[in-house]
N, C-alpha and C positions, 0 to 999 in steps of 0.2 A: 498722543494716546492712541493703542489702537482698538481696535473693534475683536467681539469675538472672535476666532479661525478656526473655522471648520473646513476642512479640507476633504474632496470625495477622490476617489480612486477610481478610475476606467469604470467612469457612468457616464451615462446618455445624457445629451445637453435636456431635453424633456427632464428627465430626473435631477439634473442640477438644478435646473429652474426650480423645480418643484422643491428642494431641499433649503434654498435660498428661503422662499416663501415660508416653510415650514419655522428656522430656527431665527428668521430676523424678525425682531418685534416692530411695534408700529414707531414711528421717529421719536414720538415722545415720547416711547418707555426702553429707546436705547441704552443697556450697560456698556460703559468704556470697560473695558478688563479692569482696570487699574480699580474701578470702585467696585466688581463684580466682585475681585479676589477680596474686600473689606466687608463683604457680605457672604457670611455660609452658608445660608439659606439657600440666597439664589446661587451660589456655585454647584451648591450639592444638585439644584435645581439641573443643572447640565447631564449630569449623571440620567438625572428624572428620566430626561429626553431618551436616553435608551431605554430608558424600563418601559414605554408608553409605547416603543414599536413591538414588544412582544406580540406573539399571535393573539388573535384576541377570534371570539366569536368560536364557531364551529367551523371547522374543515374537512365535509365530506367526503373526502378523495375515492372513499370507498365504491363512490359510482362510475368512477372509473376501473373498477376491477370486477371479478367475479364474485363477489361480496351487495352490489345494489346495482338498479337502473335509478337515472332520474326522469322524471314526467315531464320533464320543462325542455322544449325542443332548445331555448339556448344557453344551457345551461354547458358552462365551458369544461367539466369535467366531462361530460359525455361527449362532446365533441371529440375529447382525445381517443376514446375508446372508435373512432370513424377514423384514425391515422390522421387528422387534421394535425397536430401537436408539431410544432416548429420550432426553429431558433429565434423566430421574430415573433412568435401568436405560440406563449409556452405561461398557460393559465400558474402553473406548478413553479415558475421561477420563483426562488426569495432573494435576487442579486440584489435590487434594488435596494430595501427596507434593509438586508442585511449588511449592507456596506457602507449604508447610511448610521447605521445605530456603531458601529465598529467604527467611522470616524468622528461620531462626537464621543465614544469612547476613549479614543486615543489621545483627541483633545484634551478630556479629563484628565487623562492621565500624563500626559506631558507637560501641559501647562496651566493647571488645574491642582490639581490634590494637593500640591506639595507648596504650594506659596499661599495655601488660605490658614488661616489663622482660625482653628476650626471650633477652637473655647477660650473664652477669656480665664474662666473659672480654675483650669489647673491643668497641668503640661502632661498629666495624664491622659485624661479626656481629649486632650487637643491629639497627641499621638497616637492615640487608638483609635480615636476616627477619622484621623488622615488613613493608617492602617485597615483600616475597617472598609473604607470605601474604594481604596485601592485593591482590596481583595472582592469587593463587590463586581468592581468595573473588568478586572480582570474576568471572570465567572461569567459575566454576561457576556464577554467578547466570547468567549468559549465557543456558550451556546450558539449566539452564531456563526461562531464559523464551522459546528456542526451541522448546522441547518442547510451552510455554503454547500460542505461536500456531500452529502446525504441528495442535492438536487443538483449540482453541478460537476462534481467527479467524474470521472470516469478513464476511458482509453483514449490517448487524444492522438491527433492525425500521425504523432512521430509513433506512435506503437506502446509507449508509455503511459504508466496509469498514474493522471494529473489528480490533483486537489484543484486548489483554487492561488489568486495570488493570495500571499497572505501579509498583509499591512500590516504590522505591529508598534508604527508610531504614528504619528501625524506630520504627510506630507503635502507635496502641493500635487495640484492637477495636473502640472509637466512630468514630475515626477513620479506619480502616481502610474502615469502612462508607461511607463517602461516596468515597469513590475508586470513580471511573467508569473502563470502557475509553478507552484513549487509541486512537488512530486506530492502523492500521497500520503507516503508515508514520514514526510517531512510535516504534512501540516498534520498530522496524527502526534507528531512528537510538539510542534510548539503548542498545539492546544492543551497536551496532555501537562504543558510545563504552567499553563495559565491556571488548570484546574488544582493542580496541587498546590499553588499558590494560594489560591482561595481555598481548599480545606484545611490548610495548615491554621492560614490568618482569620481564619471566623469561625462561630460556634456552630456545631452541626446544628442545632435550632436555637433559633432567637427567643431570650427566655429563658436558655438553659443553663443557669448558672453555676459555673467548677466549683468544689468546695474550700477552693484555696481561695476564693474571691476575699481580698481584705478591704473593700470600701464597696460596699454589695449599693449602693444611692449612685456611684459613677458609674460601675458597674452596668448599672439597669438602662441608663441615661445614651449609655451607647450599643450597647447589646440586646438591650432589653425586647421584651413580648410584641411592644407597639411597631417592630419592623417586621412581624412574621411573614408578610409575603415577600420580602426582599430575598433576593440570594443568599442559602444560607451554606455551611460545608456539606451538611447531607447532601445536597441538591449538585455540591460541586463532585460528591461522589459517586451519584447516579449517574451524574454526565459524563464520567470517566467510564463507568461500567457500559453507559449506550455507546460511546467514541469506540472502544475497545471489542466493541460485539458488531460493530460494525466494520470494522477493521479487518476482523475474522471468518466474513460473509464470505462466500463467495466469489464475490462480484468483484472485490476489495482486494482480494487475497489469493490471486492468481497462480501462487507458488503452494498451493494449500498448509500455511504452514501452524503445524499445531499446536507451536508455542502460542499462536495470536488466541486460538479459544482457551486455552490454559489463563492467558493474561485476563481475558474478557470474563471468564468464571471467579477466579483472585476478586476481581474487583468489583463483581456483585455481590460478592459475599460477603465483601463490607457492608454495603445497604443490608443486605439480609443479616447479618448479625447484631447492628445496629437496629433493626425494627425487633430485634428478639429470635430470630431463628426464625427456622421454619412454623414454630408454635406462634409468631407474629403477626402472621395471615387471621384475618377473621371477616367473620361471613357477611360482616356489612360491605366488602369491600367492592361486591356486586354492582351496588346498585351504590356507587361513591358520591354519585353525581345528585344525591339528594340531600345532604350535609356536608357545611365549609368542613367542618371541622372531623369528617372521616376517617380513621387512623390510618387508609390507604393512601389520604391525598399526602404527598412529600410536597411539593410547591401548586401554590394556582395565582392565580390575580384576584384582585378585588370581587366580592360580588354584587350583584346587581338586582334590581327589582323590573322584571321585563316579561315581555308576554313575543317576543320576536320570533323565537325558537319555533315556539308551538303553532306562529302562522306560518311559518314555513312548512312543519312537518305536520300537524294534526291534518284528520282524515277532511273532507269536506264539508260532511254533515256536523262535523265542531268548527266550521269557517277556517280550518285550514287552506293549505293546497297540496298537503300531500307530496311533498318534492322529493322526499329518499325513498324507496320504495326495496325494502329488501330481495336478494333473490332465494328462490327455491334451490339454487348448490350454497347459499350460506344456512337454511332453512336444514339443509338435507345431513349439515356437518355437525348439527349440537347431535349429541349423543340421546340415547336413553338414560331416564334417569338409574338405571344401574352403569349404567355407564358403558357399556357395546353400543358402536357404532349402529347405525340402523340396519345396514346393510348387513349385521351378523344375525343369526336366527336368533340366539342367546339374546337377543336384547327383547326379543317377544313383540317387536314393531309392528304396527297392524295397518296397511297401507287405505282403510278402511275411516280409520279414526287415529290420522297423523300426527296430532300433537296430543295425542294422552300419553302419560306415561313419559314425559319425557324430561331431556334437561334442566332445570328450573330457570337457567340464565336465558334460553329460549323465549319462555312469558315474559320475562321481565326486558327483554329488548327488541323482542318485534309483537305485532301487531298483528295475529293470524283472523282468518275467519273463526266466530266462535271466543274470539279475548275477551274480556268483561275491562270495559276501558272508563272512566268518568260513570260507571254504574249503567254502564250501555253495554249488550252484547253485541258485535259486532259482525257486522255481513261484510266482507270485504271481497265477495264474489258478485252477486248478483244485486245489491241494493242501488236504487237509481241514483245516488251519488257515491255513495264509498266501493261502489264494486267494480271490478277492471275495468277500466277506458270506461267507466260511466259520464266523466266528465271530463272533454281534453283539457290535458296542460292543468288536472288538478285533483284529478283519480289516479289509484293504485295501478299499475302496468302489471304488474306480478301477480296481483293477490296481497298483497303484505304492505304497510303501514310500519313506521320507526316508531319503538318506544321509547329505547334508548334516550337516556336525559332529556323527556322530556316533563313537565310537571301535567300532573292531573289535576291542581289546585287552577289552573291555569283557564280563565272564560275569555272568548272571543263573540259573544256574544254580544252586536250592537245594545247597549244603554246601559249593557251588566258586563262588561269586561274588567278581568279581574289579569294580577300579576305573578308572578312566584321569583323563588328567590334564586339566581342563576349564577355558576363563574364556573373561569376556563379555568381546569386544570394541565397546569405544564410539564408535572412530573407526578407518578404515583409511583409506590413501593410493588405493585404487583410487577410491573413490568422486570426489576430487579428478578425476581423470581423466575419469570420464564428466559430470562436473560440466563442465567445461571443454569438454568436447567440445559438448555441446547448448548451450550459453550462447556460445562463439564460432561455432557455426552458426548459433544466429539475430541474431550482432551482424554478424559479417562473411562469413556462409557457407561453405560447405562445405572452401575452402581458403586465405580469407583470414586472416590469421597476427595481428592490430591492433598492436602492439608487441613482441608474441612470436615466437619462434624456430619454434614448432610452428602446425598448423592443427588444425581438428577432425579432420580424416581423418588426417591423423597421426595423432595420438592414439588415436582408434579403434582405426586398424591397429596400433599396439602395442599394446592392448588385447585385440585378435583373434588376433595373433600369439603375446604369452604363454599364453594359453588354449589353446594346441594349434591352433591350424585352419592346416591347409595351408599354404605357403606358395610363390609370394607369391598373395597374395589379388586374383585374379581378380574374384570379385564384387564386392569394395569398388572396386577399378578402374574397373571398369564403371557404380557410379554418378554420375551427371553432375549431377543436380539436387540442391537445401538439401533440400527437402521429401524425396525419397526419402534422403540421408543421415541427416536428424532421425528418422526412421521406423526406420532400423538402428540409430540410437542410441540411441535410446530401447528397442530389442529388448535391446541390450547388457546397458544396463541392468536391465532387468527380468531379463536372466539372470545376472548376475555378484551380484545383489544379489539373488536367490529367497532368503527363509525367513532375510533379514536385517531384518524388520520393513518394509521399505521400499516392497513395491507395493503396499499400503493407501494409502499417504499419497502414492504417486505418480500414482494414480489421482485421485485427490483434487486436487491441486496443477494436475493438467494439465485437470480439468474432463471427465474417460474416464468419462462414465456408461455407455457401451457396453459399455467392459473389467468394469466391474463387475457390469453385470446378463447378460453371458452366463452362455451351462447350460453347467454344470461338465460337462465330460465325462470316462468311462474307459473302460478296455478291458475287451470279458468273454474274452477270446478270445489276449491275445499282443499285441492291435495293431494285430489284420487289421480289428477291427468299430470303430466308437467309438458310445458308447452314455451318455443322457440320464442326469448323476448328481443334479442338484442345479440346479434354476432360484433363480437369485436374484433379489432384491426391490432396487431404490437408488432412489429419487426424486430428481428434480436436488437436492432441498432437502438433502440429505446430504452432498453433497460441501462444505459445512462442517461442522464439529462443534458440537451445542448449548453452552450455556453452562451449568452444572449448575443443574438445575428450583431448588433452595436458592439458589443467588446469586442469580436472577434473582427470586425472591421477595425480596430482600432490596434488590431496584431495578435491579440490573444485566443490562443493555442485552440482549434475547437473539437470537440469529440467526432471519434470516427463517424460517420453514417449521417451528420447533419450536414 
């Protein structure tokens, strides 16, 4: 008989070690394969094992860009913003976790799905959840191996713009070593082959039953409501519209070619037509992070009953530590609530009294002096704990405090601490949206519509309009040019998506060395002053990410500049 095989690909002997421990149980609760494949439970249980390396928790990357500082001298996204950021010391790698979850994948999928015996009950059921999870397993290889090139892509020493190696079965560790990166745009195409796979074979939501179902009790048994956080098609179709808009970045797409935003627009417009059109946005989708069941969220994880979050980020005087601390150029980018930038007279800005009158997504994700927080007004300039540097390594550096996801239900309060209910979302529909928006501005401009019902300015403006701003949107009216429309879209973006992981990597993708080596600024004052927090360090050679200094000892190909 032999034992599970899991097989890793050009990983560091630390990380093998560490993957051994991870997937071999203790001697007595060894499965031989041979009784593993006589049990579905624990087979499908293999599968599990990928779904449990998903991101999990929060991921501030945002302090590393122009977007936050953090308080905590070692805290390793700030460190990158000091040029520390290496091929050996690279906080931002997913090689590990992702090459790990992509070889018990393969496993599954090789010698796994297809010899378990998945229902006794009827050859139905048995064949549609061999199908079923085969399209599962597929979908999540996807994702990471978007997650691969989105942190390890780039130009590599031959002049060439690499992906990653890409595994697509299960082999051994000899052989594993000789797989080289395949080009870009090669692992652009097999993932894109793994995703269509998965939306074809599964229901864009679990739950959602066809009206041709003729035995709706099997039907439910494999399809049904009870797997909704699993991979579903929508989720396979949002990961096609991120691959493909990523593709078309900049960074990506060297030859600027405009077929890639043409493709990247097509294929949000599935999500977007699928959530209902542009009339599908709706105004809870702000503040998402306060209900599982939010019509923005498209995939999350499980949720949780925790109080983690808010020790991290709550101010001090709620026994926080205040670790994210927004900047005054994320501060200075929400609009007025009519919607002009602050910086135009038309917005009527009164640099007096800075946050009246403004954005409404503003209050709802940061923390100004003056916020009404837990029924507390809030000092976040001069109060002897919440006001700048009032307390190292646990006061605001800026002036500003994260409210973003975090709950107000929420006590940290020795002998009365209380929990609220929390989970990571993986995938929302707004993203769709701004996806769509910059990719049909630069395929067919500001208001050409290519086969769809919507333009980019559409979309925008329902975009603007659920968010609170004014109505009707005078400013957006008023722009005439792509270029000034891409420039608001891309604002959109970087505000609809603060302290969602996302402008690290949009920085990066658009080639913004600029956005990233400005000085973090904050208020000593309310608002009136803005004052030098934090110069950063990015050399052009960053906007890829190294290939870890271990694989590249081991032959593989490393990006220029590392």
């Amino acid at each position: 008989m032999k034992k599970w095989k899991y097989i890793f690909v050009t990983i560091s002997i630390p990380f093998l070690a560490g993957c051994n421990d991870f997937l071999a149980p203790d001697r007595d609760n060894v499965y031989d394969e041979e009784i593993l494949l006589k049990h579905p439970g624990n087979a499908e249980g293999v599968l599990l094992q990928a779904y449990s390396i998903l991101p999990g928790c929060t991921d501030f990357t945002d302090v590393a860009t122009d977007n936050a500082v953090s308080n905590n001298n070692g805290n390793s996204y700030r460190k990158i913003t000091n040029g520390e950021l290496t091929s050996s010391n690279n906080p931002l790698s997913v090689w590990g976790d992702s090459y790990k979850a992509i070889a018990v994948i393969n496993h599954f999928l090789d010698d796994i799905v297809n010899n378990v015996r998945w229902s006794e009950e009827s050859d139905w059921k048995n064949e549609n959840f061999r199908i079923k999870l085969t399209a599962e397993a597929r979908g999540l290889r996807a994702f990471y191996y978007i997650r691969l090139l989105e942190a390890h892509a780039g130009i590599g020493t031959s002049g060439k713009l690499l992906g990653v190696p890409m595994v697509m079965s299960s082999v051994d560790t000899e052989e594993g070593s000789a797989i080289g990166r395949s080009t870009y745009d090669e692992c652009v195409n097999l993932i894109l082959g793994d995703l269509e796979y998965a939306e074809k074979n599964l229901p864009m939501q679990w739950g959602e039953m066809p009206a041709d179902v003729e035995n709706a009790s099997e039907w439910e048994a494999v399809y049904g409501s009870r797997f909704k956080n699993r991979f579903c098609g929508i989720a396979a179709k949002m990961l096609k519209a991120r691959l493909l808009y990523n593709a078309a970045c900049p960074a990506f797409n060297p030859d600027e070619d405009p077929d890639k935003w043409e493709a990247a627009a097509d294929a949000a417009a599935e999500v977007i037509d699928y959530h209902g059109g542009i009339t599908g946005l709706a105004a809870d989708r702000v503040e998402y992070y306060k209900s599982e069941n939010c019509s923005d969220i498209l995939w999350r994880k499980n949720y949780s009953n925790i109080n983690s979050w808010e020790s991290n980020q709550f101010p001090p005087s709620m026994y926080g530590n205040g670790r994210v601390n927004p900047s005054q150029n994320l501060v200075d980018a929400y609009p007025a609530a009519n919607g002009y930038p602050i910086t135009d007279p038309a917005s009527l800005y009164d640099p007096s009294d800075p946050y009246a009158g403004r954005d409404p997504r503003l209050g709802k994700y940061v923390l100004y002096n003056g916020s009404v927080f837990k029924n507390v007004t809030m000092n976040t300039i001069n109060d002897p704990q919440d006001g700048v540097d009032a307390i190292a390594n646990r006061s605001t550096r800026t002036g500003y405090y994260l409210r973003k996801l975090m709950s107000e239900d929420v006590s940290l309060v020795t002998g009365n601490t209380a929990t609220s209910r929390h989970f990571v979302v993986l995938l929302r529909y707004t993203e769709a949206y701004l996806i769509y928006a910059e990719a049909a501005c630069n395929a067919w401009g500001a208001d050409g519509k290519g086969t769809h019902a919507y333009s980019a300015r559409d979309v925008i403006a329902a975009i603007r309009s659920t968010a609170g701003l004014a109505q009707p949107d005078n400013y957006l009216a008023s722009i005439a040019g792509d270029d000034e429309l891409l420039d608001l879209i891309l604002n959109e973006r970087r505000l609809e998506l603060a302290f969602e992981s996302s402008r690290y990597w949009d920085i990066r993708r658009h080639k913004d060395v600029n956005a990233m080596t400005v000085t973090a600024t904050g208020t000593k004052d309310g608002g009136l002053t803005t004052v030098d927090i934090e110069t950063r360090v990015f050399p052009e050679y960053m906007i890829y990410g190294p290939i870890p200094y271990t694989e590249e000892q081991k032959g593989i190909e490393q990006n220029q500049g590392w």
